[in-house]
mmCIF file of the N, C-alpha and C atoms, coordinates in Angstrom:
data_MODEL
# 
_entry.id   MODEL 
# 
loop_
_atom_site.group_PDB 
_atom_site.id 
_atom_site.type_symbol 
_atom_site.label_atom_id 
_atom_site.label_alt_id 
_atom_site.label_comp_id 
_atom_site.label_asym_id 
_atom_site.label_entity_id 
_atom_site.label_seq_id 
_atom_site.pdbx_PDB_ins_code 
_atom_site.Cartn_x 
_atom_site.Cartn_y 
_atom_site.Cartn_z 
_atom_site.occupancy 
_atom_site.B_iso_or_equiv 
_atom_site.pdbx_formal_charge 
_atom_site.auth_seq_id 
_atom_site.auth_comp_id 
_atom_site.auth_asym_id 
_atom_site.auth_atom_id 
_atom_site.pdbx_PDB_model_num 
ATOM 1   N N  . UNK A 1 1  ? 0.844   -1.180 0.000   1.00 0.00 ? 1  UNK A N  1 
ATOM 2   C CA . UNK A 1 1  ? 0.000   0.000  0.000   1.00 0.00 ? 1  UNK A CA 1 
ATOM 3   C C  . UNK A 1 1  ? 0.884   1.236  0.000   1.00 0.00 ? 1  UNK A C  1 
ATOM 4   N N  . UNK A 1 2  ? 0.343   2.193  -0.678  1.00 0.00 ? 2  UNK A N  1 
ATOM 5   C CA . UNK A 1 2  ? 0.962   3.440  -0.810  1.00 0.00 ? 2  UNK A CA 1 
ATOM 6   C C  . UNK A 1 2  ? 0.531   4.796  -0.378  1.00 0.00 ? 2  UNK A C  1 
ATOM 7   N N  . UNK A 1 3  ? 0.120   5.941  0.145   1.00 0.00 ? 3  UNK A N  1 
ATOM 8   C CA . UNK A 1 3  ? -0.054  7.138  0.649   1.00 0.00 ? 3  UNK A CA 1 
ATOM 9   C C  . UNK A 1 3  ? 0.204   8.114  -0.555  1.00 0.00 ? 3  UNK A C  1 
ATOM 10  N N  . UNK A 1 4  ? -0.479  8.796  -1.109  1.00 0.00 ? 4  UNK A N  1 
ATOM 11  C CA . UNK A 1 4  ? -0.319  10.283 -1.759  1.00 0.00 ? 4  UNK A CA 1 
ATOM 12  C C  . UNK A 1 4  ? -0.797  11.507 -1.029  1.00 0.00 ? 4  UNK A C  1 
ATOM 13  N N  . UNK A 1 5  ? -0.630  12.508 -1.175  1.00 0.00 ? 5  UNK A N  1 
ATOM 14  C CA . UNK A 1 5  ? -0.727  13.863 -0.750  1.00 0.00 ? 5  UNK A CA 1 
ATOM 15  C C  . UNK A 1 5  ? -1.105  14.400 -1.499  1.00 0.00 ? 5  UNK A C  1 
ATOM 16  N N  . UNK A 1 6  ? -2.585  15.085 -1.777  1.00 0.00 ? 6  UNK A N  1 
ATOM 17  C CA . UNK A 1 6  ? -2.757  15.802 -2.740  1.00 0.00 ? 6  UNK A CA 1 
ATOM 18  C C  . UNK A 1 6  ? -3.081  17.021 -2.337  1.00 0.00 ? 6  UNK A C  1 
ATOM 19  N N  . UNK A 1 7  ? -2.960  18.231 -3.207  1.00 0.00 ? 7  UNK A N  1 
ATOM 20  C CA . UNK A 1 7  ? -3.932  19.541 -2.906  1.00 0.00 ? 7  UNK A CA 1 
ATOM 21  C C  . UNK A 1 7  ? -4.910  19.781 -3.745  1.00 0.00 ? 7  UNK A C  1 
ATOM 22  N N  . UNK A 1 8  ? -6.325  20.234 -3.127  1.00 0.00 ? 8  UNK A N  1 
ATOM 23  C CA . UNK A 1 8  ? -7.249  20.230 -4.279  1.00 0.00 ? 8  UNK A CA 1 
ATOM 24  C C  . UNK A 1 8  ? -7.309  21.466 -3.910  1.00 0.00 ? 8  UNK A C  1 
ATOM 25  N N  . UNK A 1 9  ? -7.818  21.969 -4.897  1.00 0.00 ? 9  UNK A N  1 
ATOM 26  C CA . UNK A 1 9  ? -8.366  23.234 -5.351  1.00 0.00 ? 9  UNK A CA 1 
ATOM 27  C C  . UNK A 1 9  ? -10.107 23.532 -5.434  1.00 0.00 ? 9  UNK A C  1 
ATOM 28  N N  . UNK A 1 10 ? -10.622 24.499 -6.036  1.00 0.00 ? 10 UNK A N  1 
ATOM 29  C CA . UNK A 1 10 ? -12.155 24.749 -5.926  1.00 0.00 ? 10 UNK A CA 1 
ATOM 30  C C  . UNK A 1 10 ? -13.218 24.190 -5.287  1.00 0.00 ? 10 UNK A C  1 
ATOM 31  N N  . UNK A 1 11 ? -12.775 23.547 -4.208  1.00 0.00 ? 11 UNK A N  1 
ATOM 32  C CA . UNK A 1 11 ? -14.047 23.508 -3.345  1.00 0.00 ? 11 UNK A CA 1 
ATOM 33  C C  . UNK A 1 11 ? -14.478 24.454 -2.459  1.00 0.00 ? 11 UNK A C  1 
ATOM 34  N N  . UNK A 1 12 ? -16.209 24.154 -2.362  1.00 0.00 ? 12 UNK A N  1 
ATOM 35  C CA . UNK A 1 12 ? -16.007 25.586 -0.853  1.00 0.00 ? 12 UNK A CA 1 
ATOM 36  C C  . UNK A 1 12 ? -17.074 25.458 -0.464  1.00 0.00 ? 12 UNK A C  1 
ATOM 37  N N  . UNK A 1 13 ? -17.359 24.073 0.087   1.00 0.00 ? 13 UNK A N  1 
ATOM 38  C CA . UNK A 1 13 ? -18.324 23.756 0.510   1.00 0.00 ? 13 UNK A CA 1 
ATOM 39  C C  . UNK A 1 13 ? -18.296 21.977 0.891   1.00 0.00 ? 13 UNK A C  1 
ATOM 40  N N  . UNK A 1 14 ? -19.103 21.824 1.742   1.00 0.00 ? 14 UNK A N  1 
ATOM 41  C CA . UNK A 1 14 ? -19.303 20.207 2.296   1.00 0.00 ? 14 UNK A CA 1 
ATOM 42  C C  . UNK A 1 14 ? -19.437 19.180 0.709   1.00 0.00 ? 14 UNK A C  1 
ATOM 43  N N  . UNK A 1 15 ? -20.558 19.702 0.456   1.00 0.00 ? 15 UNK A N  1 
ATOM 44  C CA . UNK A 1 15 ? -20.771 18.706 -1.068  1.00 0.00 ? 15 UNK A CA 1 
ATOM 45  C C  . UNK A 1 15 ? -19.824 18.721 -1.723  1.00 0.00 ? 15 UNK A C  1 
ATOM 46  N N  . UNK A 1 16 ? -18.781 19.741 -2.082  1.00 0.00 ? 16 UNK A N  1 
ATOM 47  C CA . UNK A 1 16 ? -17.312 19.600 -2.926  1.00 0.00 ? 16 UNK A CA 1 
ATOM 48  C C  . UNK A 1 16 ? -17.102 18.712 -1.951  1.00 0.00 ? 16 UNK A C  1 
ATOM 49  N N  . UNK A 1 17 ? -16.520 18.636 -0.922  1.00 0.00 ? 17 UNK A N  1 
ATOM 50  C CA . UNK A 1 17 ? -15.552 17.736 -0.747  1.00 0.00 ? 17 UNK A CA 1 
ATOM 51  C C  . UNK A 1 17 ? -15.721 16.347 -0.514  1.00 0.00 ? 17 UNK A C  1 
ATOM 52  N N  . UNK A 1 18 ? -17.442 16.513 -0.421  1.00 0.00 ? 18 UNK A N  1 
ATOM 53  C CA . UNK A 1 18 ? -17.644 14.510 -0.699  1.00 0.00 ? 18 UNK A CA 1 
ATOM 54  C C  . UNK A 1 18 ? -17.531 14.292 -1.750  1.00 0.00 ? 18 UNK A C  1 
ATOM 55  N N  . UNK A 1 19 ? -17.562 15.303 -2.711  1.00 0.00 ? 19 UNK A N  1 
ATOM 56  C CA . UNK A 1 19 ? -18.117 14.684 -4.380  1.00 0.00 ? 19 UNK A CA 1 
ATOM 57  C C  . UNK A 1 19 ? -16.131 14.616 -4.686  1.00 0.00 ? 19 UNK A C  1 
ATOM 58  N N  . UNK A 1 20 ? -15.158 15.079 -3.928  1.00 0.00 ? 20 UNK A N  1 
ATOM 59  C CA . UNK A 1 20 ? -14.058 15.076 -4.097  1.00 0.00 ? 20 UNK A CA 1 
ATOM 60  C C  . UNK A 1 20 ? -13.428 13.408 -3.799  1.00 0.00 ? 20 UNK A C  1 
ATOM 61  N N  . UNK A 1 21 ? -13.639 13.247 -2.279  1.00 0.00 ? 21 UNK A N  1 
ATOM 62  C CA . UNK A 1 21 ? -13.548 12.650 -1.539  1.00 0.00 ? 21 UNK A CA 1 
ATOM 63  C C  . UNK A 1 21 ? -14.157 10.742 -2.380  1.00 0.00 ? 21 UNK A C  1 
ATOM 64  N N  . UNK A 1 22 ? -15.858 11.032 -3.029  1.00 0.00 ? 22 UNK A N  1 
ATOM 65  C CA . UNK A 1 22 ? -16.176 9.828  -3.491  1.00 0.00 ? 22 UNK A CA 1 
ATOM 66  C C  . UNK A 1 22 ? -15.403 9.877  -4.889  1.00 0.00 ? 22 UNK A C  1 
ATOM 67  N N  . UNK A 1 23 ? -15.006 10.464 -5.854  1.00 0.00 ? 23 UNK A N  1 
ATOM 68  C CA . UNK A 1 23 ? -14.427 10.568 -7.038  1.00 0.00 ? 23 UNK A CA 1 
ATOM 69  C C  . UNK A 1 23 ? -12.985 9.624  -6.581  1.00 0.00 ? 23 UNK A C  1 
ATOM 70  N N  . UNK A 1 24 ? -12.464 9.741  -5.670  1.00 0.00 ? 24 UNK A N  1 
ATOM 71  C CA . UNK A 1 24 ? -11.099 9.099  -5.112  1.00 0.00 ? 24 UNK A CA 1 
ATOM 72  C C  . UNK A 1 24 ? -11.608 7.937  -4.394  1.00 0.00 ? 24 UNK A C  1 
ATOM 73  N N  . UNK A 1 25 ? -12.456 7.807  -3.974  1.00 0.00 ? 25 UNK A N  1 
ATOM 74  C CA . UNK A 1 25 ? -12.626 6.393  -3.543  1.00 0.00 ? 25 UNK A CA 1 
ATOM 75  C C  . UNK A 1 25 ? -13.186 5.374  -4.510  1.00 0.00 ? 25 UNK A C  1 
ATOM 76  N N  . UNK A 1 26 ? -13.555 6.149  -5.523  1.00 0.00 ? 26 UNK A N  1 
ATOM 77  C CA . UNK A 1 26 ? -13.913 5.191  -6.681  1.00 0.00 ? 26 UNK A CA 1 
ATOM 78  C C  . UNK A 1 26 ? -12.844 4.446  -7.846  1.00 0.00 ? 26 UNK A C  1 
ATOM 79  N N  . UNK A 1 27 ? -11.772 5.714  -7.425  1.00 0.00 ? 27 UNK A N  1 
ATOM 80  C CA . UNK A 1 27 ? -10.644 5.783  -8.622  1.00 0.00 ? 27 UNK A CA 1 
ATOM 81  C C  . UNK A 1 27 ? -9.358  4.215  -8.412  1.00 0.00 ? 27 UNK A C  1 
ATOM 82  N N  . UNK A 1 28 ? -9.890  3.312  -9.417  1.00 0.00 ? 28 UNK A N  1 
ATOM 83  C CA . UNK A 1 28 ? -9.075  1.963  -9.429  1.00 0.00 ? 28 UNK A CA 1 
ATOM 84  C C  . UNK A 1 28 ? -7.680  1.816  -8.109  1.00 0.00 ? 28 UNK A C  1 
ATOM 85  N N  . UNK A 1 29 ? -8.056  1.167  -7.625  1.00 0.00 ? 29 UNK A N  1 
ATOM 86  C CA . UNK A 1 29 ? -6.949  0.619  -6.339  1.00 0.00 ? 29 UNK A CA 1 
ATOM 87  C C  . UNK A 1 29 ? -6.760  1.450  -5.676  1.00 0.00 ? 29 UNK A C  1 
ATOM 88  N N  . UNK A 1 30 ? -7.743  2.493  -4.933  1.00 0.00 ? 30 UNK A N  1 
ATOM 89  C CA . UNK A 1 30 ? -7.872  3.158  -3.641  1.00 0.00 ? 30 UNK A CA 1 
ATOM 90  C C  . UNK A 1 30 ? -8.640  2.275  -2.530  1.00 0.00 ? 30 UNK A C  1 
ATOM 91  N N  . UNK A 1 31 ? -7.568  2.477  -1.681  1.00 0.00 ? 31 UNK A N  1 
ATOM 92  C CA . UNK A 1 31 ? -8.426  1.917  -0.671  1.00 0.00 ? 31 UNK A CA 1 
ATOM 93  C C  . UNK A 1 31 ? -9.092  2.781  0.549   1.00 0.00 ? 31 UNK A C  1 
ATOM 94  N N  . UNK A 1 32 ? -8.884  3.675  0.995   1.00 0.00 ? 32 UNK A N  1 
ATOM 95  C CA . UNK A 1 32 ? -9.534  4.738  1.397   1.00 0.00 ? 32 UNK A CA 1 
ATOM 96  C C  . UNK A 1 32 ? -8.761  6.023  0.686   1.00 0.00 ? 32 UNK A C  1 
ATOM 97  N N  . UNK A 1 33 ? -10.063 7.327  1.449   1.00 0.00 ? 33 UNK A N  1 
ATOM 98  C CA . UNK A 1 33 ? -9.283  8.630  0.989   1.00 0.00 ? 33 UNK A CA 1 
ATOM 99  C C  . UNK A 1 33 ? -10.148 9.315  1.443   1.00 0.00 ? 33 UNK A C  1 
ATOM 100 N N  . UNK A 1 34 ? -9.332  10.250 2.101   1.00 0.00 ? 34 UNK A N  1 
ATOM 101 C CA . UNK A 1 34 ? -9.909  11.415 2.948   1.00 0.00 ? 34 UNK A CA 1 
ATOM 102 C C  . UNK A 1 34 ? -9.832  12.718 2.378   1.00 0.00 ? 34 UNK A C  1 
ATOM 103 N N  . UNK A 1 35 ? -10.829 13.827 2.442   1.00 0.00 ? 35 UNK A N  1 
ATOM 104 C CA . UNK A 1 35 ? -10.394 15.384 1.982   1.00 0.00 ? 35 UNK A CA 1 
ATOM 105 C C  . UNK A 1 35 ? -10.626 15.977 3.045   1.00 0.00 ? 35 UNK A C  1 
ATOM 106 N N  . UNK A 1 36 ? -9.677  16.923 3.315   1.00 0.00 ? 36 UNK A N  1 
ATOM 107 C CA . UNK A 1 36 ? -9.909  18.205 4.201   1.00 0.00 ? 36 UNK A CA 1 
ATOM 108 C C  . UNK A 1 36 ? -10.117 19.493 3.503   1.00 0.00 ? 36 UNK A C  1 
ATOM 109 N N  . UNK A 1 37 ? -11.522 19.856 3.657   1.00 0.00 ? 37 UNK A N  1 
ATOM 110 C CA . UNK A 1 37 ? -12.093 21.191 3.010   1.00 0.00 ? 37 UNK A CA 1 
ATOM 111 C C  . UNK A 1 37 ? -10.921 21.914 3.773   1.00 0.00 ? 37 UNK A C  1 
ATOM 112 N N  . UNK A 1 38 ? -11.057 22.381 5.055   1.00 0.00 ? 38 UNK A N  1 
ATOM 113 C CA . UNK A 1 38 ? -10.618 23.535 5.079   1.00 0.00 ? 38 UNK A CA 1 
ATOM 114 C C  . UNK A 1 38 ? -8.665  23.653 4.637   1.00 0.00 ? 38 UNK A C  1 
ATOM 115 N N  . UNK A 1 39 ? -7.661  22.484 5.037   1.00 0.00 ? 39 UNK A N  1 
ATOM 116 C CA . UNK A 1 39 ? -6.763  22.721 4.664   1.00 0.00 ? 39 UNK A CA 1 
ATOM 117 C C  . UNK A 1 39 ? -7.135  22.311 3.022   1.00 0.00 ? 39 UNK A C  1 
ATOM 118 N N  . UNK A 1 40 ? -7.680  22.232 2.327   1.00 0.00 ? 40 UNK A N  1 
ATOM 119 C CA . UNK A 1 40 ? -7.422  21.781 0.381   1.00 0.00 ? 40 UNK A CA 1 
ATOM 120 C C  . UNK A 1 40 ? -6.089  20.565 0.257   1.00 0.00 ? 40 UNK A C  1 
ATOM 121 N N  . UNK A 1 41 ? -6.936  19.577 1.010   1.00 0.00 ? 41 UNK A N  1 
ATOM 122 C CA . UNK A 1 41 ? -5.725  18.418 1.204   1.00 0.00 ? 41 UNK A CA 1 
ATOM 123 C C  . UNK A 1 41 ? -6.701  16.975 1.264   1.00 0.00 ? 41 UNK A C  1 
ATOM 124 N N  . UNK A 1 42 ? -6.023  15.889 0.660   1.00 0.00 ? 42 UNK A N  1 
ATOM 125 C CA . UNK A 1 42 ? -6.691  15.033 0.570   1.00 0.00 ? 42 UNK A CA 1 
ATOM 126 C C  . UNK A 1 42 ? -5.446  13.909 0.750   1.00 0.00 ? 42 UNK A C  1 
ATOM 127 N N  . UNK A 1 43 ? -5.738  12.755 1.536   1.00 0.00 ? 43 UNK A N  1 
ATOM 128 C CA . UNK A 1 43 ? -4.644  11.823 1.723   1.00 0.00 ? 43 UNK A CA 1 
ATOM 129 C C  . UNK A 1 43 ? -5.355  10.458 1.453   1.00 0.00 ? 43 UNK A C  1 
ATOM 130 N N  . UNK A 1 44 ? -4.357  9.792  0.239   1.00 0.00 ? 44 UNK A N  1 
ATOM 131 C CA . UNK A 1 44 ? -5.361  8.583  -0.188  1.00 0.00 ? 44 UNK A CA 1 
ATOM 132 C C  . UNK A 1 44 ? -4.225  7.214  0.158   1.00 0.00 ? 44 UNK A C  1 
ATOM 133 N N  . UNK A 1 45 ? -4.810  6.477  0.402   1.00 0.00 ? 45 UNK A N  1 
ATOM 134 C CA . UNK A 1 45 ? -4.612  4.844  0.410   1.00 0.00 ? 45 UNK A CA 1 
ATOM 135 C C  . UNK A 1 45 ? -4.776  4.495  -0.885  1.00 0.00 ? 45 UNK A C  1 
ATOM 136 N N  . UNK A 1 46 ? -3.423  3.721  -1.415  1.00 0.00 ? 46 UNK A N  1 
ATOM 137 C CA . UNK A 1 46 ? -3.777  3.257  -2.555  1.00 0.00 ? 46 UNK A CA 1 
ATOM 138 C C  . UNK A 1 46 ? -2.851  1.839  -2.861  1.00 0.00 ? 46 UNK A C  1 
ATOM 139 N N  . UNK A 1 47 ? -3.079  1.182  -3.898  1.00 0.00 ? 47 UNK A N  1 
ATOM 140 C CA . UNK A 1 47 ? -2.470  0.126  -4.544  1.00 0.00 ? 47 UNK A CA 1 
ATOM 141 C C  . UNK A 1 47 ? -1.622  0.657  -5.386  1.00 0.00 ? 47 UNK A C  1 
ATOM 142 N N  . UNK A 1 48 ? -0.062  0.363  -5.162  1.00 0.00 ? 48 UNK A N  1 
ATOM 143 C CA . UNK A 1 48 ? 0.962   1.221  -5.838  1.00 0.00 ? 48 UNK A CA 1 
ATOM 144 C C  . UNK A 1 48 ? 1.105   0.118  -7.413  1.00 0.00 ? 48 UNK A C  1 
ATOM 145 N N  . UNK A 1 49 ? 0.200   -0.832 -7.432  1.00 0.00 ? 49 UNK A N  1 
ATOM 146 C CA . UNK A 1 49 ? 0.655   -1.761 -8.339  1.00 0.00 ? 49 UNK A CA 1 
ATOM 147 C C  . UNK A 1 49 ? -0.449  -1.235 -9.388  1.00 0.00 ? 49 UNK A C  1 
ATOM 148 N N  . UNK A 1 50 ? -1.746  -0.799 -8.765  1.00 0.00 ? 50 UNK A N  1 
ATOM 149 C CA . UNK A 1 50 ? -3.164  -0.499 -9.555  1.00 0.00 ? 50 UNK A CA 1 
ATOM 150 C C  . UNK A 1 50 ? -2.732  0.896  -10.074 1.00 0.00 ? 50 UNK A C  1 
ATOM 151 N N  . UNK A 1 51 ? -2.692  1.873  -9.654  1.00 0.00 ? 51 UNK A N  1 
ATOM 152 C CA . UNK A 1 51 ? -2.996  2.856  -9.556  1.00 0.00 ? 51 UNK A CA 1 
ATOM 153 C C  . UNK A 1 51 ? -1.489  4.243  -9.061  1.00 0.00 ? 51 UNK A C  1 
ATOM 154 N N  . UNK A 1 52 ? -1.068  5.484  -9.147  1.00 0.00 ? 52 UNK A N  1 
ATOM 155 C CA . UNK A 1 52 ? -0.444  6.145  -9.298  1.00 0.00 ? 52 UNK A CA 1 
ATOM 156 C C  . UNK A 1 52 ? -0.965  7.424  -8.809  1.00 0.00 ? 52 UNK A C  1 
ATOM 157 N N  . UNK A 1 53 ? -0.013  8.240  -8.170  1.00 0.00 ? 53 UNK A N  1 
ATOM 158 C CA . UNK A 1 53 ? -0.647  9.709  -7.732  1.00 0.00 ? 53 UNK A CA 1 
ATOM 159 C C  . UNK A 1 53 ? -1.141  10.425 -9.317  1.00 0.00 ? 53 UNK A C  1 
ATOM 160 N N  . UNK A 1 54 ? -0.401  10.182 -10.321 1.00 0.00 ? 54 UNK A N  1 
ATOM 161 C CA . UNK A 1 54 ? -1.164  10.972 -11.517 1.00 0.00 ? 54 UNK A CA 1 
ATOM 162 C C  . UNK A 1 54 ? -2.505  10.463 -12.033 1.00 0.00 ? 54 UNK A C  1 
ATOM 163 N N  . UNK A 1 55 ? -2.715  9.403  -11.463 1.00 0.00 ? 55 UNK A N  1 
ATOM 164 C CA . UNK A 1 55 ? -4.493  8.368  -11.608 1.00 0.00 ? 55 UNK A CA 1 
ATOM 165 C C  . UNK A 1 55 ? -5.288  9.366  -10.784 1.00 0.00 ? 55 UNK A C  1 
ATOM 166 N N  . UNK A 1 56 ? -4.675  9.619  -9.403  1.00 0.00 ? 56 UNK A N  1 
ATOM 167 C CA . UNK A 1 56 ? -5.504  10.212 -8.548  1.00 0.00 ? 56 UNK A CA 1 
ATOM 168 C C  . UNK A 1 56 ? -5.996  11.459 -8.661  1.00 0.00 ? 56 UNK A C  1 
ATOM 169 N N  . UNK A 1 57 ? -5.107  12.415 -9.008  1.00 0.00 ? 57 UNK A N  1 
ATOM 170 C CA . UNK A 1 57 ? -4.982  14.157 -9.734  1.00 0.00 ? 57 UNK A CA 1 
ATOM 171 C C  . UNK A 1 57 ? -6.196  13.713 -10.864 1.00 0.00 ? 57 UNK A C  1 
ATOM 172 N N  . UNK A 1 58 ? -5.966  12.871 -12.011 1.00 0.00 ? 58 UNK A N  1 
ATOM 173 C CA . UNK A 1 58 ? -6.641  12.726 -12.895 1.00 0.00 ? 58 UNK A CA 1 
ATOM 174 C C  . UNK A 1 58 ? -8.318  12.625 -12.403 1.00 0.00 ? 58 UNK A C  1 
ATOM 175 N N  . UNK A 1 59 ? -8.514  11.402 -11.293 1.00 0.00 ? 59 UNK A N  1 
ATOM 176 C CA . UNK A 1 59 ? -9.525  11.074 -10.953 1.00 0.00 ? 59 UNK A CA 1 
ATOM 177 C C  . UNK A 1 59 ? -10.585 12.406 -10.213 1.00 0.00 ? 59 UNK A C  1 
ATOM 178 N N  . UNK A 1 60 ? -9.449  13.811 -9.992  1.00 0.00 ? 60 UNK A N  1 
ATOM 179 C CA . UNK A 1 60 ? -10.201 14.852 -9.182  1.00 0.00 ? 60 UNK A CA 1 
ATOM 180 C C  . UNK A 1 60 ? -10.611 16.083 -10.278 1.00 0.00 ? 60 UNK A C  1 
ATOM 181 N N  . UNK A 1 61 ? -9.530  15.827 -10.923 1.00 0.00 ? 61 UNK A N  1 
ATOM 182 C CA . UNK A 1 61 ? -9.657  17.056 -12.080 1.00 0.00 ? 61 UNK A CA 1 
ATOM 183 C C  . UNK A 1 61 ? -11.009 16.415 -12.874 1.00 0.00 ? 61 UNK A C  1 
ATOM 184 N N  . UNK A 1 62 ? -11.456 15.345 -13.009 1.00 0.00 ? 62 UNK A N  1 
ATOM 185 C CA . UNK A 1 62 ? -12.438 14.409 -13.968 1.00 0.00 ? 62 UNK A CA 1 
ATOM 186 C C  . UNK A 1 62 ? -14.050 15.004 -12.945 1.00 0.00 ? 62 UNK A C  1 
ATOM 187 N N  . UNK A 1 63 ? -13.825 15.064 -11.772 1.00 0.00 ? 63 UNK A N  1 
ATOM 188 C CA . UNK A 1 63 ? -14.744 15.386 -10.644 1.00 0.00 ? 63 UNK A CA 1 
ATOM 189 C C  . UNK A 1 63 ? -14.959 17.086 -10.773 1.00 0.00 ? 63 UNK A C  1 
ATOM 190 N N  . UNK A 1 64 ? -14.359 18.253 -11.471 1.00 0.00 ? 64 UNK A N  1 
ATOM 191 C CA . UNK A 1 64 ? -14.604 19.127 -11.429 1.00 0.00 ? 64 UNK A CA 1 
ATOM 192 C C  . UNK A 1 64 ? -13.791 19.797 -10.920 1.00 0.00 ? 64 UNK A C  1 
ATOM 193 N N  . UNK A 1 65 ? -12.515 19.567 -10.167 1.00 0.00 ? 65 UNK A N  1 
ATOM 194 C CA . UNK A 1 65 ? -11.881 20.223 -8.990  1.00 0.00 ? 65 UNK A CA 1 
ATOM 195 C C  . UNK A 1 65 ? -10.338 20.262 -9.796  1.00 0.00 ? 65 UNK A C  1 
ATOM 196 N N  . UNK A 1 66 ? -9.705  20.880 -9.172  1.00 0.00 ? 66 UNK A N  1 
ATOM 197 C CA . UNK A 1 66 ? -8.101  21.013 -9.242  1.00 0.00 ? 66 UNK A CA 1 
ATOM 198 C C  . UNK A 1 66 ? -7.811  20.333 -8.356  1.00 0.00 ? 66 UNK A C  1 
ATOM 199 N N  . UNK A 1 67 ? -6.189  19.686 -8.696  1.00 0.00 ? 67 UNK A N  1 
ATOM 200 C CA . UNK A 1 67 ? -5.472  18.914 -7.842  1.00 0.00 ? 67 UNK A CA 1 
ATOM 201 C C  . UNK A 1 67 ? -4.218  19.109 -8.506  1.00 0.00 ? 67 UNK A C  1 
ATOM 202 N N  . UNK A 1 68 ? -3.314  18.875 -7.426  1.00 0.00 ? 68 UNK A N  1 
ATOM 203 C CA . UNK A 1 68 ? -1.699  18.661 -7.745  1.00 0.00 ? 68 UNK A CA 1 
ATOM 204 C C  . UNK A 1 68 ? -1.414  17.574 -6.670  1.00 0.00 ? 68 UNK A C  1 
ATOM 205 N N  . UNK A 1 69 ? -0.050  17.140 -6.904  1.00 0.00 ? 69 UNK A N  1 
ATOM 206 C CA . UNK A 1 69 ? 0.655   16.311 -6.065  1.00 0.00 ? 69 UNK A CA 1 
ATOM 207 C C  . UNK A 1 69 ? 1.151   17.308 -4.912  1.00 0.00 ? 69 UNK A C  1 
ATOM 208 N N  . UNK A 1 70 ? 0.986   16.581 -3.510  1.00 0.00 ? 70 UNK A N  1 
ATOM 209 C CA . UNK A 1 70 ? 1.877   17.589 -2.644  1.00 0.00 ? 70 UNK A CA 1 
ATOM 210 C C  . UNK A 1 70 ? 3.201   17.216 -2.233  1.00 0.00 ? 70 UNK A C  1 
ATOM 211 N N  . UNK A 1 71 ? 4.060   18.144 -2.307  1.00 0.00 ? 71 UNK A N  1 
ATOM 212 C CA . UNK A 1 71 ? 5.722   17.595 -1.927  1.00 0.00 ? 71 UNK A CA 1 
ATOM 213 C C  . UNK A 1 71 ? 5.175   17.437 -0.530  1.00 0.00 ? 71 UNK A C  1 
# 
């Protein structure tokens, strides 16, 4: 299992960040994933064999939102 760090962007509100939050739990070999509205941070569980932090960015930007990788 693997950990990414992401930052999302344009949410600003509860419903962004579930509709953030379920977009990443849907996205192939996550196994959980959390968003924090107020820091614009999301930390996912994933299958490093399934899936990649650029799957995950992909899977948020596809949801409406901005994302980057966080150092």
């Amino acid at each position: 299992m693997a950990t990414a760090q992401l930052h999302i962007t344009g949410m600003t509100c509860d419903h962004c960040r579930q509709k953030v939050e379920r977009a990443l739990n849907e996205a192939s070999g996550v196994f959980a994933a959390q968003v924090d509205l107020e820091a614009e941070t999301a930390e996912v569980d994933f299958d490093s064999r399934r899936s990649d932090p650029h799957d995950l960015v992909t899977a948020v930007k596809a949801a409406g939102y901005g994302a980057t990788i966080a150092s």
